[in-house]
N, C-alpha and C positions, 0 to 999 in steps of 0.2 A: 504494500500500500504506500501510493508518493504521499506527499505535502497536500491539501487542501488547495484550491482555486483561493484568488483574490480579486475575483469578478466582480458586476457592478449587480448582479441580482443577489449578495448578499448570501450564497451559499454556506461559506463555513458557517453564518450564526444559525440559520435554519438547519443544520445536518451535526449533531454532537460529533465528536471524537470518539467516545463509547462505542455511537451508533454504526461509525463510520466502519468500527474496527469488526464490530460484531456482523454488516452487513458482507466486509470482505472474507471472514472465518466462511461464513454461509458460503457462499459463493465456489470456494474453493474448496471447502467441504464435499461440494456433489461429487467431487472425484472424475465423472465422468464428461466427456469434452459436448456431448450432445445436451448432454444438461447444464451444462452452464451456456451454451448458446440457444439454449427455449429461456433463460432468464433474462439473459440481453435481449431475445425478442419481447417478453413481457413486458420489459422497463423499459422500451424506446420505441416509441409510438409514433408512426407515420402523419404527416401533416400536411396539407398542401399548402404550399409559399405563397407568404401576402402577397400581394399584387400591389407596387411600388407607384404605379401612377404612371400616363407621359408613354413615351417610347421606351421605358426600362422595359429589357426580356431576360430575364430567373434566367441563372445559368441552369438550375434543376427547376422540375416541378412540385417535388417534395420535397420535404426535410424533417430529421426527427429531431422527439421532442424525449427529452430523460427524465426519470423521476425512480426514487427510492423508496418505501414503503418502512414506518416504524410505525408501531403502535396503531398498526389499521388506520394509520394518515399517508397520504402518498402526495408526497414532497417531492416538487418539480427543481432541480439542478440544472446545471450546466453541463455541457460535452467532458470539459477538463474534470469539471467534480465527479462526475462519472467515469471517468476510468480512470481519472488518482486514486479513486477509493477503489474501484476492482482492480488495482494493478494491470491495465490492461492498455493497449492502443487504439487508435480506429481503424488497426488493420481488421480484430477481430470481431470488431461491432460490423461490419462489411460482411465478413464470412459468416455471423448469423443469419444474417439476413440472405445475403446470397444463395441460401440453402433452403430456399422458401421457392415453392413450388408456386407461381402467384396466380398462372391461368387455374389449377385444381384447387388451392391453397394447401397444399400438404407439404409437410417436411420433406426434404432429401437427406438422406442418411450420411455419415459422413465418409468417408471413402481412401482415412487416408491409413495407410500401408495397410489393407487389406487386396492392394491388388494380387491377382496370383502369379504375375511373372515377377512381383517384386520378391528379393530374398527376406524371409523374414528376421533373419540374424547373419553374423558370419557364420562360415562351416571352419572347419578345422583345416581343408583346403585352402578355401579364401586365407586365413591367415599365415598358411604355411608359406603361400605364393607374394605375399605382401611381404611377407619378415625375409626373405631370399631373395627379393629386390631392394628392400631397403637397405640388406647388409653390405650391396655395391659399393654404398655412397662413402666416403671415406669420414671420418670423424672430426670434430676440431681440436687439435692439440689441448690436452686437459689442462695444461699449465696457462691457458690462455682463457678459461673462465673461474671463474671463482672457485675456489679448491673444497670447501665445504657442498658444492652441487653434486646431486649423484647422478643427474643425469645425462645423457650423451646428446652432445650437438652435431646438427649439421652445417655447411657452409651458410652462410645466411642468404647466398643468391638464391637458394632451392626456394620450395615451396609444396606443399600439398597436392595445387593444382598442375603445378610444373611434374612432380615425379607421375601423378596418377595418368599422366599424357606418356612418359616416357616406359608407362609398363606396361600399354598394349605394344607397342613396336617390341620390347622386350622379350614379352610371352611367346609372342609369335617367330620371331627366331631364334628360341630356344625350345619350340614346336609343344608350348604348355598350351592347353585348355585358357582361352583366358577367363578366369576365375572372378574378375570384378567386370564384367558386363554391364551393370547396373549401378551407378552411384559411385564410381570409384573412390573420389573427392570425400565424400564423408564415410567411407571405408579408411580411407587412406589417414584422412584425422583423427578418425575414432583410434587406430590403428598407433599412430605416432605419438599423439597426445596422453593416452591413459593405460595400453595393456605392454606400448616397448618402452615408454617413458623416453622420448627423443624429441628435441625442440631445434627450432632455428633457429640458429645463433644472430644476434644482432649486440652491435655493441654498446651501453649502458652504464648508466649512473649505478653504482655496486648498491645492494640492498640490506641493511645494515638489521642482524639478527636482533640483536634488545629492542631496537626504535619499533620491526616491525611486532613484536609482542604485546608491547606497550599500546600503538596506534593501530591494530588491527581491529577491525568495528566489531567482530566477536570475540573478545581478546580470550583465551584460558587463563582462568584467576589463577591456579595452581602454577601455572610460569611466570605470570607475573608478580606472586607471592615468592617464590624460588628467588627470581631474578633481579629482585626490589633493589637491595643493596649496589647490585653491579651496575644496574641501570641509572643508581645515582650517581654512581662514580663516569660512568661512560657519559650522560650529562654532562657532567663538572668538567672529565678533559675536552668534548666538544668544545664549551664555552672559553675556555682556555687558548686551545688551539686558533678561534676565533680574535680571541685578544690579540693573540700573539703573531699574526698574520699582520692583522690591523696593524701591529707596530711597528710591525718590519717593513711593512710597507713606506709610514708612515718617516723612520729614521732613513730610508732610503732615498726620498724625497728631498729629505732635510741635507743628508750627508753624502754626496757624488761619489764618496770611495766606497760607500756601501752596496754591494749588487745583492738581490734578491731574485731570485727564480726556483724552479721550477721544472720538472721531468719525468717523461713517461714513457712506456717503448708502446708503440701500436700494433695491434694484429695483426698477425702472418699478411701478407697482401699475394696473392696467390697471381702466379707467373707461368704456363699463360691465363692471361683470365679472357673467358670467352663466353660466348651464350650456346653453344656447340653440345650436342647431347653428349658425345664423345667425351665430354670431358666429366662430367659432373660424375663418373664412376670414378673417375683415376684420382692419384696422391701427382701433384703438381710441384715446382720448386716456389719457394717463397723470396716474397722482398719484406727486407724488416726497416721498419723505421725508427729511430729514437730521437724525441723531440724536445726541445725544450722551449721555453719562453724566460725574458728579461721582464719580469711584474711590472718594472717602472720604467723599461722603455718602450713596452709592448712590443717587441721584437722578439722574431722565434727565428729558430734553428733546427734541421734537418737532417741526423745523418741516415746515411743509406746506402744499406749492403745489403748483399743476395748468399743463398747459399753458398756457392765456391767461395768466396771470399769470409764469411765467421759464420757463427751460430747466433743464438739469441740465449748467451748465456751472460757470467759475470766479467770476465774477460771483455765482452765486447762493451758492454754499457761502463764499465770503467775506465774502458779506452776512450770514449765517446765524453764521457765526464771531464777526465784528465783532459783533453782538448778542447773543450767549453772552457775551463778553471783555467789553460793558457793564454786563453786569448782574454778571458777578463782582467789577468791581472796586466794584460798588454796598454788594455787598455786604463788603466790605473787605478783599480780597484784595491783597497786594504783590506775588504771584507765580504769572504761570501757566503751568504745566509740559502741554505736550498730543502724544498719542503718536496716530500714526496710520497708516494706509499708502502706498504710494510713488505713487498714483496723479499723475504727472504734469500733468495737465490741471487737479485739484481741489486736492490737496492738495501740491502745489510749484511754485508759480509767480510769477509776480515779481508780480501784484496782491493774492497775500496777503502776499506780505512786507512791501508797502508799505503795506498794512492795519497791519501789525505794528508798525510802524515809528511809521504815526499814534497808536494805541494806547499805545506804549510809553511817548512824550513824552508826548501830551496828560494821560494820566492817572499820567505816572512809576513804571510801573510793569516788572515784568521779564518776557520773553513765552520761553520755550525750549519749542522744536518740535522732538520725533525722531522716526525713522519708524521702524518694525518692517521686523525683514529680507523679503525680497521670498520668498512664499511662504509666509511666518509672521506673515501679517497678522490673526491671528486677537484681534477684541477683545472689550470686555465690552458693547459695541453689540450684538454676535451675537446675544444672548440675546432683547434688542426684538424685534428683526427676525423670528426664530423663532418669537416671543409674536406678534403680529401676523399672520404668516402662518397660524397653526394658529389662529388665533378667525374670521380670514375664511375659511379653509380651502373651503367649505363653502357658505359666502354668496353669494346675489346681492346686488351693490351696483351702484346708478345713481345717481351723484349726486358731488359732492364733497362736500358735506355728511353723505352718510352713511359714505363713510370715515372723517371727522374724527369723527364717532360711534363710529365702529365702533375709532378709536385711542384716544377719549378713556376708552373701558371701562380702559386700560390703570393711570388715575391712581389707582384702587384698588389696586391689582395689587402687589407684589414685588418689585424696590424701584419707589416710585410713580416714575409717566412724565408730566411738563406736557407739552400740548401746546399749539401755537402756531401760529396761521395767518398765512403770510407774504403780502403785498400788495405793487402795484408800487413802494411809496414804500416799501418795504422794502430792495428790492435794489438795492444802489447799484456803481456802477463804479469801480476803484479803478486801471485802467488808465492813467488821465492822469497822475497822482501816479506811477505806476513809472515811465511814460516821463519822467519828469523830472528820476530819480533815475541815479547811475550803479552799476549792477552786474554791471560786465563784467572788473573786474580788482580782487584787494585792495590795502592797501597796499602790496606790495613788488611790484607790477606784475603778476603770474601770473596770467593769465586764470581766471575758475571755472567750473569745469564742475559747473552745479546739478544733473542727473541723479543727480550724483554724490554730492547732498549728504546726509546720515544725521542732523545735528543744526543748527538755527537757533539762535540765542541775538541776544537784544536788549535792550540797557536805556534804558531811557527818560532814568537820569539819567546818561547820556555822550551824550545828541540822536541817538539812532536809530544806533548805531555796532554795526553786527554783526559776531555771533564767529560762523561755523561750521566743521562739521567732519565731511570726509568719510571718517572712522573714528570711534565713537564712542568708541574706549579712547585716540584720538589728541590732536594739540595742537589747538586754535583757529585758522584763519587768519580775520584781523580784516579787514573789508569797512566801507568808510565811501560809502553811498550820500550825502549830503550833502554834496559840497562847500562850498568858498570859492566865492561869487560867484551862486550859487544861489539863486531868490529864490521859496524854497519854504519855508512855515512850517507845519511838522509839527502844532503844536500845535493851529491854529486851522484848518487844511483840512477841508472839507467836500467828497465824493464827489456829486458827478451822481446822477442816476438813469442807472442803464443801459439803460433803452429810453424814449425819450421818447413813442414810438407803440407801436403794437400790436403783442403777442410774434408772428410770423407758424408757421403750422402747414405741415405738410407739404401738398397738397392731394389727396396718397391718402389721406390721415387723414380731411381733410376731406369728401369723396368719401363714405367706406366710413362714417363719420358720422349724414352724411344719408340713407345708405340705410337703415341701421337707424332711423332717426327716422323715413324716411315710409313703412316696413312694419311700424312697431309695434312693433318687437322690443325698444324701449324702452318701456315703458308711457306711455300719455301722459298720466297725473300724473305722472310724473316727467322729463319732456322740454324742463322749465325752463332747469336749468345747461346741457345741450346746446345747445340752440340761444341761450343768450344768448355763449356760447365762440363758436362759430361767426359770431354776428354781432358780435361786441369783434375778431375775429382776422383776420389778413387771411394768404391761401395763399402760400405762398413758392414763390420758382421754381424752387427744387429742392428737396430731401429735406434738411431740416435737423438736423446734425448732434446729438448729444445733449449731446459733450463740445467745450467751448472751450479752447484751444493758445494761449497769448500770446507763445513765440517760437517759432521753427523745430527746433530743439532740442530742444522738447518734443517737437513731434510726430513728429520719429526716435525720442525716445526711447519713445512710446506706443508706437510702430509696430514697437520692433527685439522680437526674441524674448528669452525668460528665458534660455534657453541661455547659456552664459558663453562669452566669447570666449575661440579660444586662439591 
């Protein structure tokens, strides 16, 4: 039942609340679809349209009139107060009536899925033939939606009506019975949405477990009794994190040597992308992008690398960082403040610290990292990301080259985007330099637990001595990864390169590659960058992963759920 009408015949004061709620119980009470439409025929009464006067002509000759019955009064309403109170539209006050026989006056009975070619449920066939076509479709990297989801996604260009098109050509040569004849489409959803649990991936504001507890319109009192405490804590660092944005921004303004930004890596961007049915079965190469933005001078940055050249692990987003952090201090920054989110793998792990660390000394300068609460990772990257999917929306793209086209459109754009192409002499490893450092205890001995941590802070002129802190409204505990007797110079280390040979590929990727390259479905003008990937890359012997873990810890922590413990 909606909200009551605010008409000018005065309905809410003539029709109680009570009355309204007890008339909709009734209603929906009958249970049966033919009995609630001989009610709407009772309560809506044919009338013939006044006659306006002049040359006006009724666009009808009838029109109905509504009215609800309490207490053996029958109370004349309005259209809206009439179906706010039965929950209903004017699709179905139409389909009462339409089902009035008007030359005999007799009912017509209702006729829906009672036909006999309709199937009256799926068979066990029907579903076998569904779940053996859907299993084609390749999945979306897990590490690239929220790790707490159990459920599997698809690429987000698919769709329901797109695959239930793609599984008669299927069935047929593969010389099956085809099995969804009838209604595929809501075969297909029924199918996807509730008995495989499989969605389509589109990319999104992260949805935050307490807030949706709390604000859920029929909330469980028992989790929200459970979760009271965490919930006010998770409050408190929101409003916090809030402030503490506000300030940073705000000293950024005030002070020129202060930079403030910002980073985020974006979704696999699948290479080639095409509308081609050929593809939507096969594992494709990716383009990754890591973005960042300057808060206060609205300028964003680009980089961009494809499979042959790195993965989308911690190596590459530290290499990518480490060359954002050079060119700010180029530009004569003292200080830089960067907020981000808790991903474990990219953005908190002991080879960006120790990146942090080289930075801080070599160029003396101040580096503090916070992360946004988990669930309210939303930054001002979002906006790229968004800009970028809606210009290729749409596009066929084959190449690396024409993505980097297709983002460089961006550098006119709103606030303007550089973009930057990353090479293997780009991505350096920063691995060796952690394991050399100690960060297993502060100075008063207490182990730390990084999972845990909300705020980094480093200055270059105390030689890489960190504060953090796993409350952001809390104290500092001070971390001295450098000891006495250590024969590691901060200021003058240079990183490896992190692969000295060839990034290696999965070799399903590789596989489903070459088959689009030697059926065409790539054009062959443009089957250059493919086959020069393919011959730079060598197949790996298993499925390689997307995200790199540099301890053990981390990857409990990827792996446990957002769910708060109790």
């Amino acid at each position: 039942m909606r909200n009551p009408c605010a008409c000018a015949r005065n309905c809410v004061h003539r029709l109680r609340e009570e009355d309204r709620r007890k008339i909709f119980e009734a209603f929906w009470g009958l249970g049966d679809r033919d009995l609630r439409w001989d009610f709407i025929r009772r309560n809506s009464v044919s009338v013939p349209t006044k006659a306006r006067g002049g040359d006006h002509v009724p666009k009808r000759n009838v029109s109905l009139n509504y009215y609800f019955t309490v207490n053996q009064e029958r109370i004349k309403v309005c259209k809206t107060m009439f179906t706010a109170t039965l929950g209903i539209c004017g699709a179905v006050i139409r389909s009462a009536h339409d089902h009035v026989d008007r030359k005999k006056g007799t009912v017509v009975a209702n006729q829906m899925g009672k036909h006999s070619h309709t199937p009256r449920k799926l068979t066990d066939d029907m579903i076998a033939g569904i779940v053996e076509h859907v299993n084609l479709f390749p999945r979306v990297p897990h590490e690239e939606i929220r790790r707490r989801s159990q459920r599997e996604f698809l690429d987000g260009n698919l769709n329901p009506k797109l695959m239930a098109k793609l599984y008669a050509p299927w069935a047929a040569n593969n010389k099956l019975i085809p099995r969804l004849a009838v209604a595929p489409i809501r075969h297909y959803v029924e199918l996807l949405s509730t008995r495989l649990n499989i969605a389509f991936y589109a990319p999104k504001k992260d949805q935050c477990f307490l807030c949706h507890v709390f604000h859920e319109k029929s909330p469980a009192p028992e989790l929200q009794e459970k979760y009271a405490s965490e919930y006010l804590s998770h409050c408190k660092s929101r409003e916090k994190i809030k402030s503490l944005r506000a300030k940073d921004l705000g000293d950024g303004v005030r002070d020129h040597s202060v930079a403030v930004c910002t980073y985020d890596l974006q979704i696999p961007m699948p290479c080639p992308k095409s509308e081609s049915p050929a593809t939507y079965y096969l594992n494709k190469l990716t383009v990754s992008n890591l973005i960042f933005l300057n808060m206060i001078k609205r300028l964003g940055r680009c980089y961009v690398w494809h499979d042959a050249i790195g993965r989308r692990g911690s190596n590459e987003t530290t290499s990518c960082v480490y060359r954002y952090f050079k060119d700010l201090v180029r530009s004569g920054y003292k200080e830089i403040r960067v907020w981000s989110g808790n991903s474990a793998g990219r953005n908190k792990n002991l080879s960006l610290f120790a990146m942090y660390a080289h930075v801080a000394v070599r160029f003396s300068v101040t580096i503090i990292h916070r992360y946004l609460e988990a669930g309210h990772s939303q930054m001002e990257t979002d906006a790229i990301h968004r800009r970028i999917d809606k210009a290729t929306k749409k596009k066929e793209i084959f190449g690396f080259d024409e993505w980097m086209e297709e983002i460089r459109k961006l550098e006119k754009s709103i606030p303007p985007v550089e973009v930057e192409e990353v090479t293997k002499e780009h991505i350096r490893s920063f691995k060796e330099l952690a394991a050399k450092l100690h960060w297993e205890k502060d100075q008063e001995g207490n182990p730390i637990t990084w999972r845990k941590v909300r705020e980094v802070q480093v200055d270059g002129k105390e030689g890489g001595v960190f504060r953090i802190k796993y409350d952001l409204g809390g104290e500092p505990v001070t971390l001295t990864p450098v000891t006495a007797g250590h024969l590691v110079d901060l200021a003058t280390y240079r990183a490896p390169l992190a692969y000295a040979s060839n990034v290696p590929i999965s070799p399903t990727t590789a596989q489903h590659v070459r088959h689009l390259l030697d059926n065409d479905v790539i054009p062959k003008d443009r089957q250059k960058f493919f086959r020069e990937v393919l011959s730079s890359t060598d197949p790996a012997d298993e499925q390689v992963t997307d995200v790199e873990y540099d301890t053990e810890e981390e990857i409990c922590s990827a792996e446990a759920d957002y769910v708060p413990k109790t």
